[in-house]
N, C-alpha and C positions, 0 to 999 in steps of 0.2 A: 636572756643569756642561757645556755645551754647548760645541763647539770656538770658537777663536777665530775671526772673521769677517776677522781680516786676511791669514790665511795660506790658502790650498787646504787642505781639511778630508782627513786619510789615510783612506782608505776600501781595506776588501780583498774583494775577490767570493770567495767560498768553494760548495761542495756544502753542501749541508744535512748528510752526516755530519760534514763538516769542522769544519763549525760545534759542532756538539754537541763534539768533539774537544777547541775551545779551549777552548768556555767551560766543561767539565768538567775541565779542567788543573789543577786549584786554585792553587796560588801559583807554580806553574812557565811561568806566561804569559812572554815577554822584555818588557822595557823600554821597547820598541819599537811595543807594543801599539795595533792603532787604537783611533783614536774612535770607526769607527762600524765595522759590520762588514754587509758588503750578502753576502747568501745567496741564490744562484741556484738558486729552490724552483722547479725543473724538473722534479721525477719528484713523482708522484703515490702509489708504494707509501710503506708504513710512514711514512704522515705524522705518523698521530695521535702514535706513538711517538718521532719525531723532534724532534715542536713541543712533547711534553713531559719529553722531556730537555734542551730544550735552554736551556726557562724555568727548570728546575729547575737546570741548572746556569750560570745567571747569576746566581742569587741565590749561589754560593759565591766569585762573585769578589769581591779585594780591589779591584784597581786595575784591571778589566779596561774593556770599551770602556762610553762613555756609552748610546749607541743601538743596534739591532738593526735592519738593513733588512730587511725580507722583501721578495725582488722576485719577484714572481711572473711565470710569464712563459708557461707553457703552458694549456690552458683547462681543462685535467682538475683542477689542481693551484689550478687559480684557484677554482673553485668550490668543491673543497674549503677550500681556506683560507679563504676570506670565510665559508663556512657555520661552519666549526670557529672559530675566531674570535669571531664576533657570537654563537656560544649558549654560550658557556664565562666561567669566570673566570679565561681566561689575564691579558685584557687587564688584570685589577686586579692581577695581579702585577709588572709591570714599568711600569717608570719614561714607559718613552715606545716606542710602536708609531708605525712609516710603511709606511703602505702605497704599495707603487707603483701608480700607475692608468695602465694601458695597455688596447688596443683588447679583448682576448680577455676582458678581466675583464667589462667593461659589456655581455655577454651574460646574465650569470647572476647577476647583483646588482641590488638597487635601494641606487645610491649615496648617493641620500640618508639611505636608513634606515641605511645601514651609517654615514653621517656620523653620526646621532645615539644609534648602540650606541656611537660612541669618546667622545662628549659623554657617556654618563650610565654609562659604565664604571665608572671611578673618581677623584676627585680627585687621583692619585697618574699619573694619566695623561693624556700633552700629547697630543693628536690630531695628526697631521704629515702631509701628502699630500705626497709626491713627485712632482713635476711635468714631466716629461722633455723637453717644448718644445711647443708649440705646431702645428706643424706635422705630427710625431707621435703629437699626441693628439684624443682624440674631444672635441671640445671641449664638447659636450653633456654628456660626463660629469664634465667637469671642473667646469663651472659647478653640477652638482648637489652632487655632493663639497664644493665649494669655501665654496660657500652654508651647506651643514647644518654644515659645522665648523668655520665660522666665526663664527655668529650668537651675537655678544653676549658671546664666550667670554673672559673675561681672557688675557691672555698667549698667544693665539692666536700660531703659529708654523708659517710655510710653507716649505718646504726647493724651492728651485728647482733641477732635477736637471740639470744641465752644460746649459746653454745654447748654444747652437749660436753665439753671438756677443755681443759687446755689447749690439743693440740690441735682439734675440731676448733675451735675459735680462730687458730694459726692460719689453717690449711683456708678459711673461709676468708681468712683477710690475704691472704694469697693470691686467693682466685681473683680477691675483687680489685688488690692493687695489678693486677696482669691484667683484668680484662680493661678495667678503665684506660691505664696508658697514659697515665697525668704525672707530673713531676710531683715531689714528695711534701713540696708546700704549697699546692694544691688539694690536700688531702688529708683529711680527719680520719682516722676510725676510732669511733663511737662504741666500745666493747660495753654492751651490758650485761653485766659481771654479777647477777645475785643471786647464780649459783657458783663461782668461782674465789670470792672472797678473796686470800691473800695472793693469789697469783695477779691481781690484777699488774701489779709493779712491773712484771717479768715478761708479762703480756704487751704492755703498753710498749717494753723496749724492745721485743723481738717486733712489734708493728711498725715501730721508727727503722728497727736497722733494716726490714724488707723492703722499707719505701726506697730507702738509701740503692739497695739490692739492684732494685728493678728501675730506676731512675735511668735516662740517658744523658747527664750531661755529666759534666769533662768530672775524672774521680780525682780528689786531691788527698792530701796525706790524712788533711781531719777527717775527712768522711771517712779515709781507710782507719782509723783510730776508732772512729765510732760504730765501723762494722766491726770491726774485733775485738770488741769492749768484752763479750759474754762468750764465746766458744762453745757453751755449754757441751760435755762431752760426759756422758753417765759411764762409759766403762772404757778403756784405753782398748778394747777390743775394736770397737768403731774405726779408730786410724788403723789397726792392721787391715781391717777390712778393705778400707779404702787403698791402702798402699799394694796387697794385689790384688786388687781389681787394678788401678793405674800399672802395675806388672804386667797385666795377661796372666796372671796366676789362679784361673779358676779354683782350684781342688784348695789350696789353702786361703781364698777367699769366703769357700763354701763353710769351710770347715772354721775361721774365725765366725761367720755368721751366726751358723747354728749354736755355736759356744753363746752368742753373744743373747741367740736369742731364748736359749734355754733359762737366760737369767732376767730377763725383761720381755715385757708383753712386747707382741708383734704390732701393736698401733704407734707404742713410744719407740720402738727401733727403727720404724721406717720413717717417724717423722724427723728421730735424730740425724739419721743419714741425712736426712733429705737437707734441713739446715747446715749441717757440715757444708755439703756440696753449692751451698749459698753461697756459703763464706769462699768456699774455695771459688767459687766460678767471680764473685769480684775481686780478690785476690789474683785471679788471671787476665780479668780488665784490666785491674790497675796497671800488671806487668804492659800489657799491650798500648796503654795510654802515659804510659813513661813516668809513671809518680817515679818521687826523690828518690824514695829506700826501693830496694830492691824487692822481689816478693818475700824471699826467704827472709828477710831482715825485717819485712813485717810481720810477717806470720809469726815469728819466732818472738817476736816483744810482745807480744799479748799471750804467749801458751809456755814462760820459761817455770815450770815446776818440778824442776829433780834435774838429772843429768841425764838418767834412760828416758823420760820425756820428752825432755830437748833433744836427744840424739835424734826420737823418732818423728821430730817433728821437721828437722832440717833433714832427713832423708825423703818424708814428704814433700817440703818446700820448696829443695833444689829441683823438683819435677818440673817448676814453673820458674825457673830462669830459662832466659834464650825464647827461640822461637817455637819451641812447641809448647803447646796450653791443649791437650788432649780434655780438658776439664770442663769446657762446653757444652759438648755433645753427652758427655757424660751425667752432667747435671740437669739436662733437658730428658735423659733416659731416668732418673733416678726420679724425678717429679710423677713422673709417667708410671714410676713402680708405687711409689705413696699414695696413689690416686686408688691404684689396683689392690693395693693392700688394705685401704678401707673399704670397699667391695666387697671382700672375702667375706661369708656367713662364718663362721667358725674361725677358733682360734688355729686348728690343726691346717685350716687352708690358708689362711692367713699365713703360716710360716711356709706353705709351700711355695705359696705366689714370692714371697721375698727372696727362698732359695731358689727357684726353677727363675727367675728373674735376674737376678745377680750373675748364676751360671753364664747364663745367656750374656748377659751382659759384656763379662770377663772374657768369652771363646771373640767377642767382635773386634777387630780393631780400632784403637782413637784414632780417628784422624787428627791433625796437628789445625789449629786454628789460622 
């Protein structure tokens, strides 16, 4: 059984003979034993001989770890393992392979096809990419990987490999619920969280409500409840912002930003935005697929806190009764600005890209959905 999701998951890095070491111990493992065990397959001799002692001695444990990382990490040892691998019946023997996808390996692989040797392995094996952040990774290979082992697969299951932060964990389980394309109960994420500690709670619920998000089938009133559970909004600046831009009101869209951004780092504003525009862009589905309550009478029962908040939340909200939902195109621009804003070297560029972006943004017109 896979660890729990509420605690930081024990993980121990070992040598490749190490590894062979424990899981050949037979009953004299400690108590203590991890869940996973990540192997720093950095030498390239005596591989074949290593990879199959070391299958061989997983099958003798009682209680030893649930998973087996192989992290691969230099380019000799990378190609051997994906070649040994994808032409062997190692993979039908064990329960569950993760491979780690780093830069050295997408030299000497086609990931896709490696995606679809873990699909037609065996029933008895979950495919799991480890995904180590976004910024360290070739994201090209990530979307290929991500794509082939995820398509259609029941109980698909992605392990996000320490996230460099809160919103960095977001933006990774973002990409990976878009690229995959799977309904929301087809799909785990696996956040391991032990550099993140108490956020895991907050984490776990903004990954439920972007499955919701990104999901195509019919939106009902529960799932609009449970998209709107959290709204999370750090400074009431955010909704003026957002109200003009839906204006066409550049200059005083500009000028809520930089207010907003003068008091928040430019990584947490643009990932705020960017969630807003979630919410709002199923809030626009919903209008367009006829739930009960209207949008504004959704939107408005999950954000009533004061009366100047509620005013500016129903002058938001009525934007999205009737036939226009300008919010589509808008929130497919706004991903596109969060993507560019973790880009930016500096913080001083980082707030230009948001402002010279937004600007832009505002001079364009919505088209009507």
């Amino acid at each position: 059984m896979a660890p729990s999701a509420k605690t930081p998951i024990p993980v121990v890095a070992v040598r490749p003979d190490k590894a062979v070491q424990m899981v050949t111990s037979g009953g004299r493992q400690p108590r203590s034993w991890p869940a996973w065990i990540m192997i720093r397959w950095e030498e390239s001799f005596l591989f074949k001989r290593l990879l199959d002692q070391l299958w061989a001695g997983l099958g003798n444990l009682d209680q030893g770890a649930e998973r087996v990382v192989l992290h691969v990490k230099d380019s000799a040892s990378a190609q051997a393992f994906f070649r040994e691998i994808s032409s062997s019946s190692l993979l039908a023997e064990t329960r569950l392979v993760i491979a780690h996808v780093s830069r050295p390996i997408r030299r000497f692989i086609d990931l896709d096809v490696f995606g679809r040797e873990l699909l037609t392995a065996s029933e008895r094996t979950l495919p799991v990419l480890a995904v180590e952040g976004m910024a360290k990774l070739d994201e090209e290979s990530a979307r290929l990987a991500l794509a082939s082992a995820g398509c259609g697969r029941k109980g698909m299951e992605i392990a996000v490999w320490r996230p460099y932060d809160r919103d960095r964990a977001l933006d990774i389980a973002r990409e990976i619920i878009g690229v995959c394309g799977v309904r929301a109960d087809d799909l785990t994420l696996n956040f391991w969280l032990d550099r993140l500690g108490s956020n895991l709670d907050r984490l776990q619920s903004e990954a439920r409500r972007m499955k919701i998000l990104l999901q195509n089938d019919e939106v009902t009133q529960e799932r609009l409840e449970e998209v709107f559970e959290v709204p999370h909004v750090h400074d009431e600046t955010v909704w003026d912002i957002l109200r003009h831009v839906l204006d066409g009101d550049g200059s005083k869209a500009a000028a809520h930003l930089k207010a907003f951004l003068q008091s928040t780092d430019a990584f947490l504003a643009a990932s705020e935005l960017t969630r807003i525009l979630l919410c709002l862009q199923a809030l626009s589905l919903a209008a367009r697929e006829g739930a009960s309550a209207t949008p504004a009478e959704t939107f408005l029962r999950f954000e009533m806190k004061g009366k100047r908040r509620q005013d500016k939340l129903l002058g938001l909200a009525s934007r999205f009764d009737g036939s226009s939902l300008p919010i589509h195109d808008l929130a497919s621009r706004l991903l596109a600005l969060d993507l560019a804003v973790k880009q930016s070297k500096t913080a001083g560029a980082r707030q230009e890209v948001v402002v010279r972006t937004f600007l832009a943004l505002c001079r364009e017109p919505q088209p009507a959905a």
